[in-house]
Residue frames relative to the residue before (quaternion, step in Angstrom):
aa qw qx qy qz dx dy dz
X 1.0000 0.0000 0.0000 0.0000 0.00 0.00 0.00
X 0.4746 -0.6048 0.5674 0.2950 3.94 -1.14 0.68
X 0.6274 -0.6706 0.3092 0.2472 3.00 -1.36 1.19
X 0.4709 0.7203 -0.2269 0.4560 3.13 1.90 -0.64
X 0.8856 0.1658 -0.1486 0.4076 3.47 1.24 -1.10
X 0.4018 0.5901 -0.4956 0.4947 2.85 1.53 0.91
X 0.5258 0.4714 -0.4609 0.5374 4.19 1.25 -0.34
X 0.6530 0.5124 -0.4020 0.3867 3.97 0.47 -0.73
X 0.7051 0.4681 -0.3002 0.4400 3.68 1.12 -1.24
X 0.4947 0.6130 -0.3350 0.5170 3.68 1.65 -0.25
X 0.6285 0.5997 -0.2484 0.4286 3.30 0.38 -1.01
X 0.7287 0.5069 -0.0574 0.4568 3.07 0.36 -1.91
X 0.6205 0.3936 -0.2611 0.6260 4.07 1.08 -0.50
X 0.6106 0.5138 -0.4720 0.3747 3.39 0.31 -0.49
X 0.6614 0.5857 -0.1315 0.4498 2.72 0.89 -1.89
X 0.8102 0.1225 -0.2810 0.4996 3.89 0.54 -0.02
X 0.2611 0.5693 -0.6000 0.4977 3.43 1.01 0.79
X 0.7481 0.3943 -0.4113 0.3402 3.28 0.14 -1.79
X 0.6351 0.5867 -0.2362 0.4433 3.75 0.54 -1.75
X 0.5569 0.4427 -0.2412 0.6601 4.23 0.78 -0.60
X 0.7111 0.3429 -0.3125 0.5283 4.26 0.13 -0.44
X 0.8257 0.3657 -0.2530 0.3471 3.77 0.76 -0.49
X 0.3568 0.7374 -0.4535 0.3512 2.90 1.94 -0.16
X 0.6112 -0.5755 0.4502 0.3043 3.52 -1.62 0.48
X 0.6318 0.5768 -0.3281 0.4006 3.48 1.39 -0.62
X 0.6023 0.6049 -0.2782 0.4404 3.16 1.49 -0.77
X 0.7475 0.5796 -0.1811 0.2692 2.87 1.22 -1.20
X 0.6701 0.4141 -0.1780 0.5897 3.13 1.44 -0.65
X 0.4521 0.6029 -0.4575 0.4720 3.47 0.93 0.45
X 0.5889 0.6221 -0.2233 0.4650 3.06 1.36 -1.55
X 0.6415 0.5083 -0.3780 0.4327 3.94 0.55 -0.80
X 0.6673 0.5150 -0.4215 0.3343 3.01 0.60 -1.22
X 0.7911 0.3874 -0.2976 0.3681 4.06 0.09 -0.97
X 0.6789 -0.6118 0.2448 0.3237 3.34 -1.30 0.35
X 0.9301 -0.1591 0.1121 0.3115 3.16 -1.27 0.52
X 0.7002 0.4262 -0.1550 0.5514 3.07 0.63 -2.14
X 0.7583 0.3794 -0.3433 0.4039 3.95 0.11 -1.07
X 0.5301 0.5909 -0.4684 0.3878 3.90 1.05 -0.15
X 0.5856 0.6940 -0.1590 0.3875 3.22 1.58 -1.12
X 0.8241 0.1774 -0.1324 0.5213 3.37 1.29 -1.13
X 0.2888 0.5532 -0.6332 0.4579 3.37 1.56 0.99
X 0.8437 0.3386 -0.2568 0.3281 3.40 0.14 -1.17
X 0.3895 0.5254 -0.5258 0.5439 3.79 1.25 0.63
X 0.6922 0.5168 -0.2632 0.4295 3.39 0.51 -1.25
X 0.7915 0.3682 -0.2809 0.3988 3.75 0.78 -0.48
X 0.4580 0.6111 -0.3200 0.5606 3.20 1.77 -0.22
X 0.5615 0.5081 -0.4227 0.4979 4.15 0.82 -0.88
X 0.7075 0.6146 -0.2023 0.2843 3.22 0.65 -1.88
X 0.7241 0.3678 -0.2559 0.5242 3.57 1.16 -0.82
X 0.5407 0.5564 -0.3888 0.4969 3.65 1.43 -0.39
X 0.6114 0.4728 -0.3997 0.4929 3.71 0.90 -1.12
X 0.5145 0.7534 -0.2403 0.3316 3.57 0.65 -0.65
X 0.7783 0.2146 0.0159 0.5899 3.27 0.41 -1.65
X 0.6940 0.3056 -0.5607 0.3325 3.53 0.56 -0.07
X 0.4362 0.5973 -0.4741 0.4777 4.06 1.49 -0.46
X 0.7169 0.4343 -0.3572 0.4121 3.55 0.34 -0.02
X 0.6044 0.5495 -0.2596 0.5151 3.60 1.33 -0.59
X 0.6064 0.7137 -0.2740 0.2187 3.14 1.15 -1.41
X 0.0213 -0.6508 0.5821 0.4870 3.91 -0.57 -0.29
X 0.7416 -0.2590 0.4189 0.4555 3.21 -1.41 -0.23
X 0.7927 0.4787 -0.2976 0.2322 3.56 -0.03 -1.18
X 0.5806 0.4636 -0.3811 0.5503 3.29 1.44 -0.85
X 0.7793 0.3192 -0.3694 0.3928 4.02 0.13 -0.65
X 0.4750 0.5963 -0.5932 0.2587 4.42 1.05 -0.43
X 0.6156 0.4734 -0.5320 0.3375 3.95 -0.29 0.07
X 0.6198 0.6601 -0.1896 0.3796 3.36 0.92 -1.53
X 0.5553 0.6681 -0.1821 0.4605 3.09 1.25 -1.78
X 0.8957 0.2827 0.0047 0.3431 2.72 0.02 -1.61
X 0.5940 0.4671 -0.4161 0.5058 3.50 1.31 -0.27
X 0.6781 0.4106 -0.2963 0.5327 4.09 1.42 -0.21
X 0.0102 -0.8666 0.4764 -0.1479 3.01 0.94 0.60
X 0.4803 0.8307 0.1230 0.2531 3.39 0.65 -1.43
X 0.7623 -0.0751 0.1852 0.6156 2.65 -0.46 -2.01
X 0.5616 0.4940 -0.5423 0.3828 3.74 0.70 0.23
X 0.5876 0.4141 -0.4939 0.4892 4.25 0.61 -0.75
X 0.7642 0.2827 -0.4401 0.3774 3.71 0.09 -0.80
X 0.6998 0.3570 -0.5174 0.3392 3.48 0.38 -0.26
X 0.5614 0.5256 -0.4730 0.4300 4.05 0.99 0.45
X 0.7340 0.4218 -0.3550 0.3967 3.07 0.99 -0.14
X 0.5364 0.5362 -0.4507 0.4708 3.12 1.51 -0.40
X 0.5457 0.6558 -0.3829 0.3542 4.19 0.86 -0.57
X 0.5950 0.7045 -0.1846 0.3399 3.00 1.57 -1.58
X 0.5212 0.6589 -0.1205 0.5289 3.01 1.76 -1.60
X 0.9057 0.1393 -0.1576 0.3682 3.21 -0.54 -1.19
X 0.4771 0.6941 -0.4013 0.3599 3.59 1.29 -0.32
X 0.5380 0.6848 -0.3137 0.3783 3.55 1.56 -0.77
X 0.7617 0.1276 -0.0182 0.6349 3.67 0.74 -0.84
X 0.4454 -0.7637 0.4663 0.0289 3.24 -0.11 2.21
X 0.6417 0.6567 -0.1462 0.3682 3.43 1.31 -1.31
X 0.6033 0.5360 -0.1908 0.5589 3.45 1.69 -0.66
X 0.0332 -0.8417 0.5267 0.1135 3.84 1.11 1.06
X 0.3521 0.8819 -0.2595 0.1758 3.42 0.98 -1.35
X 0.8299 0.2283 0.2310 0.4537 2.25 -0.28 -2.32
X 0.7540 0.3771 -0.3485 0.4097 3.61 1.08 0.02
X 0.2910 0.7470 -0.3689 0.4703 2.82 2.26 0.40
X 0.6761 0.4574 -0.2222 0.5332 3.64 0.89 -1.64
X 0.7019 0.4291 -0.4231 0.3797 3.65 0.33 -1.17
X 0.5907 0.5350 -0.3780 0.4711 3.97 0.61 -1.01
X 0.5038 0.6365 -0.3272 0.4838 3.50 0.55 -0.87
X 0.8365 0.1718 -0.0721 0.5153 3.63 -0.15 -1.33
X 0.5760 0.4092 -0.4650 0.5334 3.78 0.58 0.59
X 0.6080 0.4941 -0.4489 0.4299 3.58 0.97 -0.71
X 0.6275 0.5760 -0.3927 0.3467 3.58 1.07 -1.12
X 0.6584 0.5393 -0.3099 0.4239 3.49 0.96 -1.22
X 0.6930 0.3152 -0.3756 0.5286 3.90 0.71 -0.81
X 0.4188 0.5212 -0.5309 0.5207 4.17 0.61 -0.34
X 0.6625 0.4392 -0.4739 0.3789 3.96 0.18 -0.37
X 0.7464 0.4136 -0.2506 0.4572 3.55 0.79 -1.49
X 0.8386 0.1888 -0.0844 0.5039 3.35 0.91 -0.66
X 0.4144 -0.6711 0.4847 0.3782 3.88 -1.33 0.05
X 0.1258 -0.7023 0.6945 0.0932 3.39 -0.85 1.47
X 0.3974 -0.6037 0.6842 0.0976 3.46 -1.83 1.20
């Protein structure tokens, strides 16, 4: 894949991570667990919108090595998003999957 469409297929997950984290289904899943995991949804949705806006700032040139050496683990970890993003109701587990896609873009880029 071009380094170009591997920043679009980035983008484009974030971008329904975020839109999948605000959903009402998510949201009320979210009540149900404790305290601590409400806590690192909303860390986790706060990376997500940073991972976001800087892949949008980014040019291409500073991230095409990165890109392209994560090749990889970014399609499977979109596809693994793709997965769990399907059943809003599974807070958990889209806790863990966001997690490990954040790690992969935290490589190409600096998440705060």
């Amino acid at each position: 894949m071009a380094p170009y469409e591997l920043r679009n297929l980035t983008i484009r997950q974030l971008g329904k991570i975020r839109n999948g984290m605000a959903k009402p289904a998510y949201l009320l899943s979210l009540d149900k667990l404790p305290p601590e995991k409400q806590h690192e949804s909303a860390l986790l949705q706060h990376q997500v919108q940073m991972a976001l806006l800087k892949m949008r700032a980014a040019e291409l040139d500073d991230l095409r090595d990165q890109l392209t050496v994560l090749e990889a683990e970014l399609t499977a970890g979109a596809t693994q998003v793709e997965g769990v993003l399907a059943d809003l109701q599974k807070t958990e587990e889209i806790l863990r999957v966001v997690n490990g896609f954040l790690g992969v873009v935290g490589r190409i880029i600096t998440l705060v």
